[in-house]
C-alpha positions in Angstrom: 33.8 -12.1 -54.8 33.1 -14.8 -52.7 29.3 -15.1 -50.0 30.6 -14.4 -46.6 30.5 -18.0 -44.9 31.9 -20.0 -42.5 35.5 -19.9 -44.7 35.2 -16.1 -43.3 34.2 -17.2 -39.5 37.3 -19.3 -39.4 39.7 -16.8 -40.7 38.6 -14.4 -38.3 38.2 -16.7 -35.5 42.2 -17.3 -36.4 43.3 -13.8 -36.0 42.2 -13.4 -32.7 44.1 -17.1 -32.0 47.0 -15.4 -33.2 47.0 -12.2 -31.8 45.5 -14.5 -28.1 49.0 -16.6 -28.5 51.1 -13.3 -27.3 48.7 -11.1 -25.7 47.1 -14.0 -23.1 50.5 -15.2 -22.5 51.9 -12.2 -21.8 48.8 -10.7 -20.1 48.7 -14.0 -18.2 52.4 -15.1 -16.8 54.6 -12.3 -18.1 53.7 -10.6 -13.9 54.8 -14.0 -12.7 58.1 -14.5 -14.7 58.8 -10.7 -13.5 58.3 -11.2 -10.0 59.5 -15.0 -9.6 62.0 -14.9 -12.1 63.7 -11.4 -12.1 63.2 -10.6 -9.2 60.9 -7.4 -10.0 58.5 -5.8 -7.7 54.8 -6.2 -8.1 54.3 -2.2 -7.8 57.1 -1.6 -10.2 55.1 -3.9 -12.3 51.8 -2.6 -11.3 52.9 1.3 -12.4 54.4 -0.2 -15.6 51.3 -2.0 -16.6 49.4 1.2 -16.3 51.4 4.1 -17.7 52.2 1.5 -20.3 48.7 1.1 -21.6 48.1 4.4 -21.1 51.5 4.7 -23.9 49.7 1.9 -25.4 46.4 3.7 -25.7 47.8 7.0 -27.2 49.5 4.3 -30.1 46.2 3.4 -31.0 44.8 6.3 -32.0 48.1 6.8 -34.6 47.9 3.5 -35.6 44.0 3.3 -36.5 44.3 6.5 -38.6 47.4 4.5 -40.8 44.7 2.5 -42.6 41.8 5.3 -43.2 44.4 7.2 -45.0 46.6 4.9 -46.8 46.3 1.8 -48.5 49.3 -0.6 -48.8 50.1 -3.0 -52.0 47.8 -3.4 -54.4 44.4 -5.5 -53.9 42.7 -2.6 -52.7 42.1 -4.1 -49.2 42.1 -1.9 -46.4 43.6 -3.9 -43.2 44.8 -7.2 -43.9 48.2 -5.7 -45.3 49.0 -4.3 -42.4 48.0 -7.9 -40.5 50.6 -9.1 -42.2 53.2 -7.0 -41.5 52.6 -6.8 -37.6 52.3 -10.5 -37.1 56.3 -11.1 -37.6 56.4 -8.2 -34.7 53.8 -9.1 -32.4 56.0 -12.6 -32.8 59.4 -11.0 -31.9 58.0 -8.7 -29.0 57.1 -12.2 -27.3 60.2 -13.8 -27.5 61.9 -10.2 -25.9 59.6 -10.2 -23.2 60.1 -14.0 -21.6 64.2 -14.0 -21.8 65.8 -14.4 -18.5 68.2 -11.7 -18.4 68.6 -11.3 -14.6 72.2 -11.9 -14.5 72.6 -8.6 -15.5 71.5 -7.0 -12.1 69.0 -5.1 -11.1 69.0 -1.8 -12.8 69.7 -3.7 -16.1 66.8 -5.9 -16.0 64.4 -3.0 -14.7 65.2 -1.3 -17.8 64.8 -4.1 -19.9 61.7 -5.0 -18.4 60.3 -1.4 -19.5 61.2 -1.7 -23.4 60.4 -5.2 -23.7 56.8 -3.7 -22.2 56.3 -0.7 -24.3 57.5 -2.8 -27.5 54.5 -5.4 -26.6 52.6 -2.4 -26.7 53.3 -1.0 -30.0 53.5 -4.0 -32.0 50.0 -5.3 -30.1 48.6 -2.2 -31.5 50.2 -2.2 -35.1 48.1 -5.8 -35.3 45.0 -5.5 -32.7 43.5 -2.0 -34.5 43.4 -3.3 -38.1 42.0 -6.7 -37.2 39.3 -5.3 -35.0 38.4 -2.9 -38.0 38.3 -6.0 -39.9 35.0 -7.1 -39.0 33.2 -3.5 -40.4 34.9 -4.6 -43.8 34.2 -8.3 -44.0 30.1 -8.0 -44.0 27.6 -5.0 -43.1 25.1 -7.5 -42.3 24.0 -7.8 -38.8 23.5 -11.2 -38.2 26.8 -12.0 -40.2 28.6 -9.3 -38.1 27.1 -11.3 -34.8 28.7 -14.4 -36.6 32.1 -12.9 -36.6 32.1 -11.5 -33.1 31.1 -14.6 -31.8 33.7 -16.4 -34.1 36.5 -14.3 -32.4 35.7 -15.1 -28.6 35.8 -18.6 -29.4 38.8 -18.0 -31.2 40.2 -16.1 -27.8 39.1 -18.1 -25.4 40.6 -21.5 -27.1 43.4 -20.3 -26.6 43.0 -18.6 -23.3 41.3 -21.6 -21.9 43.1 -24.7 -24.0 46.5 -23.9 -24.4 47.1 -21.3 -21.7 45.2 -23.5 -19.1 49.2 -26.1 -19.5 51.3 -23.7 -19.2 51.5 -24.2 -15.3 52.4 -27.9 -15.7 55.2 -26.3 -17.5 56.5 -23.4 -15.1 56.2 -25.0 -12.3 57.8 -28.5 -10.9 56.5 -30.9 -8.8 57.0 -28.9 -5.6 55.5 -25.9 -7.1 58.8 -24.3 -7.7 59.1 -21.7 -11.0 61.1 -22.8 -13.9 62.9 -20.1 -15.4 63.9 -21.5 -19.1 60.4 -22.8 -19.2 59.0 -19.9 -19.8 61.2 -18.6 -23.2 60.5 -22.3 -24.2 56.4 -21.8 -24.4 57.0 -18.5 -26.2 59.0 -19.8 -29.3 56.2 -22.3 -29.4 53.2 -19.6 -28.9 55.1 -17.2 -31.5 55.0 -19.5 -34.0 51.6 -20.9 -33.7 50.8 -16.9 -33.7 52.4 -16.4 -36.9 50.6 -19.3 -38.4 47.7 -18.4 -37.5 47.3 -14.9 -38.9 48.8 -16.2 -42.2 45.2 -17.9 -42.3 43.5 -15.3 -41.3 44.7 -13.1 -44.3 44.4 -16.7 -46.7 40.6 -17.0 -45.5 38.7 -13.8 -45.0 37.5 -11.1 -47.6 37.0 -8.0 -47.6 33.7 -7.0 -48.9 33.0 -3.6 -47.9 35.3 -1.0 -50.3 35.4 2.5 -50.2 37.9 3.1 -53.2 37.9 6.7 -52.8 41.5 7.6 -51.3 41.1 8.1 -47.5 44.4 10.7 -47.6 44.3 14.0 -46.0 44.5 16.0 -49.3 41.4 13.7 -50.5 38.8 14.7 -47.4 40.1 12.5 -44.6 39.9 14.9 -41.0 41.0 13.3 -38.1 39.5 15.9 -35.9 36.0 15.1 -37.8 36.5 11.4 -37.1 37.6 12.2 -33.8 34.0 14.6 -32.9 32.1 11.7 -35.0 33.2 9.1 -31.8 32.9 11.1 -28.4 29.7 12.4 -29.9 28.9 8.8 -30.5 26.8 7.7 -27.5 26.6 4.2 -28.1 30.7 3.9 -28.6 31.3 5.7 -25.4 28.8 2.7 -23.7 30.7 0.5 -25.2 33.9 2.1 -24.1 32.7 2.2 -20.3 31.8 -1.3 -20.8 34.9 -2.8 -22.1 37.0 -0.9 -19.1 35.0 -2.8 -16.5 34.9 -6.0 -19.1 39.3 -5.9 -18.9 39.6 -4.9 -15.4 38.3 -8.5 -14.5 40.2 -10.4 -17.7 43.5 -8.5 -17.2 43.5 -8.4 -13.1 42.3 -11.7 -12.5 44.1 -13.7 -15.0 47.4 -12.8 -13.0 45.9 -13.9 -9.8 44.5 -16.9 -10.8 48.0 -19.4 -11.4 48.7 -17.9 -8.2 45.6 -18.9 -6.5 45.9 -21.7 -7.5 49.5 -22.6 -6.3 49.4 -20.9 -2.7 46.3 -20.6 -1.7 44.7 -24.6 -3.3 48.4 -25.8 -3.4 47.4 -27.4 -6.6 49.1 -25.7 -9.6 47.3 -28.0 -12.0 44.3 -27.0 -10.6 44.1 -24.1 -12.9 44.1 -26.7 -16.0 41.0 -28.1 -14.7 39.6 -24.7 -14.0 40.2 -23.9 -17.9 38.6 -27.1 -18.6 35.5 -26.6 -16.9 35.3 -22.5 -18.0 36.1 -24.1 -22.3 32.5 -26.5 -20.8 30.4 -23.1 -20.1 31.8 -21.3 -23.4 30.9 -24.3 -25.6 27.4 -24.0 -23.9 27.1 -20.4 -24.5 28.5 -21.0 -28.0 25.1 -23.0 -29.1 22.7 -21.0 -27.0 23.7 -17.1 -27.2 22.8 -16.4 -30.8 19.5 -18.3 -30.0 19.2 -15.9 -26.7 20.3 -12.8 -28.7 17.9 -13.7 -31.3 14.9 -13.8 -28.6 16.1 -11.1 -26.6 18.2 -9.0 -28.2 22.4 -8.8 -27.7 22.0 -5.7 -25.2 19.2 -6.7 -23.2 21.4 -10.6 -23.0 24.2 -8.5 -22.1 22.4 -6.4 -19.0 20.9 -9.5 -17.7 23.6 -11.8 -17.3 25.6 -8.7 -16.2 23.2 -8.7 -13.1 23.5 -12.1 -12.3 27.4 -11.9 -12.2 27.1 -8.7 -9.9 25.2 -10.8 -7.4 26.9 -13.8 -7.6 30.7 -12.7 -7.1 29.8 -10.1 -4.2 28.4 -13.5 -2.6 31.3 -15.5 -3.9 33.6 -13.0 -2.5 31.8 -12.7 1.3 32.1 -16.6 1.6 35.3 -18.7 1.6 35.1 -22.2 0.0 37.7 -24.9 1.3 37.2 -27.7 -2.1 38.6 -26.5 -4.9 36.6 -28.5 -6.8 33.7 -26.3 -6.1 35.2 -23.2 -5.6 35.5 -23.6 -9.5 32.3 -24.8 -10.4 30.8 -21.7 -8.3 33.3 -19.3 -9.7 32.5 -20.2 -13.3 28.9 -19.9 -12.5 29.0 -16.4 -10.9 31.4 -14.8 -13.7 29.0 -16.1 -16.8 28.3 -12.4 -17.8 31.7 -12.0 -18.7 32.1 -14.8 -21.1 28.5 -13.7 -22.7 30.0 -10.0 -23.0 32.9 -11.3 -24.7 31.0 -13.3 -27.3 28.2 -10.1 -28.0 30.9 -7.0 -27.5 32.1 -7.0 -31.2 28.7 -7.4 -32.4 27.7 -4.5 -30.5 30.9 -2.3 -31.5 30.3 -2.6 -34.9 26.8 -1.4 -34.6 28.6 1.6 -33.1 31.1 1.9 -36.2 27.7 2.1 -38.3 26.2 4.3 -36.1 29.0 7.2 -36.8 28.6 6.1 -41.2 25.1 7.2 -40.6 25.8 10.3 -38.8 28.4 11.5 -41.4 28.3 9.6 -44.1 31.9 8.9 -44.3 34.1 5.4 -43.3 36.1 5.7 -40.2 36.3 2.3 -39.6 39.8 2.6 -38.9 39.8 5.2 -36.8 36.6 4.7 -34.7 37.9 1.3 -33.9 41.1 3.0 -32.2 39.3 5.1 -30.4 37.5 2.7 -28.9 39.9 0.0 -28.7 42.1 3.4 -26.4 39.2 2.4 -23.9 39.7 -1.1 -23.6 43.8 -0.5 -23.6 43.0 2.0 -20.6 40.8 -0.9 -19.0 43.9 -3.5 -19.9 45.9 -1.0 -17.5 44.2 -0.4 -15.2 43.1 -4.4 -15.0 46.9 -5.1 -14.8 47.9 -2.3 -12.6 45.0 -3.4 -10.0 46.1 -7.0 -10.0 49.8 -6.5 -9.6 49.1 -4.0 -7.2 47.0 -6.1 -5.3 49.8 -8.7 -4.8 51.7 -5.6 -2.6 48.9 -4.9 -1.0 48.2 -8.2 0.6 52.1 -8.7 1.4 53.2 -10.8 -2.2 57.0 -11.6 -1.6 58.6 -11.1 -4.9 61.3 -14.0 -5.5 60.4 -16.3 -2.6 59.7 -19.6 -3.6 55.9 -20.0 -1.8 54.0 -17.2 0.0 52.3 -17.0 3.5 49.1 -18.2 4.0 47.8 -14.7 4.8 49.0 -13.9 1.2 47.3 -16.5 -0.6 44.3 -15.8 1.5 44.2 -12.0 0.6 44.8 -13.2 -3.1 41.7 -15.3 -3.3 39.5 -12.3 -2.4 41.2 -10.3 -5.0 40.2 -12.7 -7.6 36.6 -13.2 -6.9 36.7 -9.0 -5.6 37.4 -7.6 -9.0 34.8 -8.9 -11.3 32.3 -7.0 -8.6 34.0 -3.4 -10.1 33.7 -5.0 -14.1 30.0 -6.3 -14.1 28.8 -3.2 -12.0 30.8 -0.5 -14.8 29.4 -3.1 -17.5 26.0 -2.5 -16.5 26.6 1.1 -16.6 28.0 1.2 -19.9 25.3 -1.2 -22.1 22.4 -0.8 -19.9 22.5 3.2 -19.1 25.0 4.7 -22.0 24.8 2.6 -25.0 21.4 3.8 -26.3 20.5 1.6 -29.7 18.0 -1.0 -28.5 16.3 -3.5 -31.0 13.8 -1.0 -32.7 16.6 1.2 -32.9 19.2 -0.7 -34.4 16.4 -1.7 -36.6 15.9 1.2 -37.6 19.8 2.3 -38.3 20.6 -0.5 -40.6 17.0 0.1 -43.0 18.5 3.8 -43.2 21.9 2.7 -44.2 20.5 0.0 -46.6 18.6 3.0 -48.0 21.5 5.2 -48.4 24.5 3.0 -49.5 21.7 1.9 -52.4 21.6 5.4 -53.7 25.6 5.8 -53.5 
């Protein structure tokens, strides 16, 4: 079997490319086509986003429970089958979700607009749960694990912040008019590139980590021990609390922010240069975290920089900042504790997955991953829900070709608002819940090195 290595940081750095293609795009501009496009309410789309998650959530306890009990095909690997299978309909719900159908009036395209949803929703699950439990299987080694979880937010964010940070010189025209078809356009291109890149993350990474005992019910699988093994599990429901507040701010804000940059800068490209300078702080925080984590230790990096960011966007949001230009150098400054929380968060969850093998002995990747991956769905909902909602509460025309200055202005201040909300619940979760500190987690992994031994 081949040394985990950087052949396995790529690989999983692609699955989370892949899965970014849909779920950004969608998470990002599927609000705007809805509103600008087909003509849909932002509550409408606000109450969708949230009972859908909540549907989504409830899938993901089902889904992760698929791959603890049975195994598909033959080479004894636990959840890349099912990675391969869910790519072609993670592809597919994309395509569904940015057709222009509004010639088909109203009640027509509401309806659509709901199943396209929930259908994002199931196939997002039927691929996110078995590549997040991917990591548990790949290496038990801390530092490798650290690799991998630093791997996949670099793998997120270049897509969120590369190719996600064009498609407004795309959607919108010179006057800062949406264009319909463009939309459909960029996701046949995202869909494939989605595809592609989960076919290499199956090609590239290994699973180490086997538990060749059948995981069946008749064979000693319980859900409802699995299930007491994770809300018993202090350090998963810090984590948990954490990652609500951690996709408030990524799944609110990155609706408002095209918009912000259209009505209330007038500059639509604007929000390419934004990306540009945020991929400039991630590459920094790239070379420098595991060095920090190293010296300080993930959680305490986590609390810290959490602080900072609680400071700095209350500030941000009390003052109003004419240029742009440094709007988005101040901006990118302030919300640093959420980039560093993406790059430690898997790291940290995975401890949490080995935290429940000690307590019982038994290998519920699968199924302590969905657990707490129905957190962060709950947090993607309410995110969503927040941001569309905030679009009717500061008087968001849906269909009108430009908004009021009031609107734009009341837009602004619920972009730099919401992180406040995210850092303070982060800070809560990691620094008052999520209880395994260095000696700790120390500690865990010399017991489990212990017992797997005698196994």
């Amino acid at each position: 079997m081949k040394k985990f290595g950087v052949r396995d940081q790529v690989g999983y750095a692609l699955g989370d490319i892949g899965g970014s293609f849909v779920n950004l795009y969608i998470g990002g501009f599927f609000l705007i086509f809805c509103t600008y496009v087909l003509g849909v309410s932002p509550y409408f789309m606000g109450t969708l986003f949230l009972l859908g998650k909540f549907f989504d959530a409830a899938c993901n306890v089902i889904m992760g429970t698929l791959p603890d009990r049975w195994k598909l095909g033959k080479s004894g690997d636990k959840f890349l089958p099912y990675i391969s299978i869910s790519k072609w309909i993670l592809a597919a719900s994309c395509l569904l979700s940015f057709a222009d159908i509004s010639s088909l009036g109203s009640t027509a395209t509401h309806v659509w607009v709901v199943f396209v949803y929930l259908f994002f929703c199931v196939a997002y699950t039927a691929d996110s749960i078995p590549y997040g439990s991917l990591a548990s299987v790949i290496t038990n080694d801390p530092v490798e694990r650290t690799k991998l979880s630093r791997a996949r937010a670099i793998g997120g964010m270049i897509v969120g912040l590369g190719f996600l940070s064009f498609v407004p010189m795309f959607i919108y025209d010179h006057s800062g008019t949406v264009i319909p078809a463009a939309f459909f356009q960029i996701a046949i291109v995202f869909s494939i590139l989605s595809v592609l890149a989960y076919t290499g993350l199956v090609r590239l990474t290994t699973e180490r980590v086997r538990d060749d005992k059948p995981a069946d019910m008749e064979s000693g699988y319980r859900f409802k021990e699995a299930f007491t093994a994770a809300i018993t599990n202090r350090p998963l429901l810090g984590m948990m609390v954490a990652s609500v507040g951690s996709l408030l701010m990524i799944n609110g804000v990155s609706q408002l922010a095209p918009i912000v940059f259209a009505e209330r800068y007038h500059m639509p490209g604007a929000f390419t240069i934004n990306s540009f300078v945020s991929i400039g702080v991630t590459l920094v925080l790239f070379v420098i975290v595991p060095k920090l984590v190293e010296k300080f230790n993930k959680r305490n990096l986590v609390i810290a920089t959490a602080i900072f960011s609680l400071a700095a966007t209350l500030l941000l949001t009390l003052a109003t900042f004419e240029n742009v230009y440094v709007f988005m150098a101040l901006y990118n400054m302030a919300t640093i504790g959420s980039s560093v929380f993406v790059m430690v968060v898997w790291a940290l969850v995975t401890d949490c997955i080995d935290y429940a093998e000690l307590q019982t002995g038994k290998h519920y990747e699968g199924t302590m991953y969905s657990l707490y991956s129905f957190a962060r769905k709950v947090g993607m909902g309410l995110g969503a829900a927040i941001g569309s909602y905030a679009l009717g509460w500061v008087g968001f025309v849906s269909g009108a070709k430009s908004q009021s200055p009031q609107v734009a202005n009341g837009v602004l201040k619920m972009y730099t608002g919401m992180p406040i909300l995210s850092f303070l619940l982060i800070i809560i979760g990691v620094g008052f819940i999520y209880n395994l500190n260095a000696k700790k987690t120390n500690e865990m992994y010399a017991a489990l090195k212990e017992k797997r031994a005698i196994q």
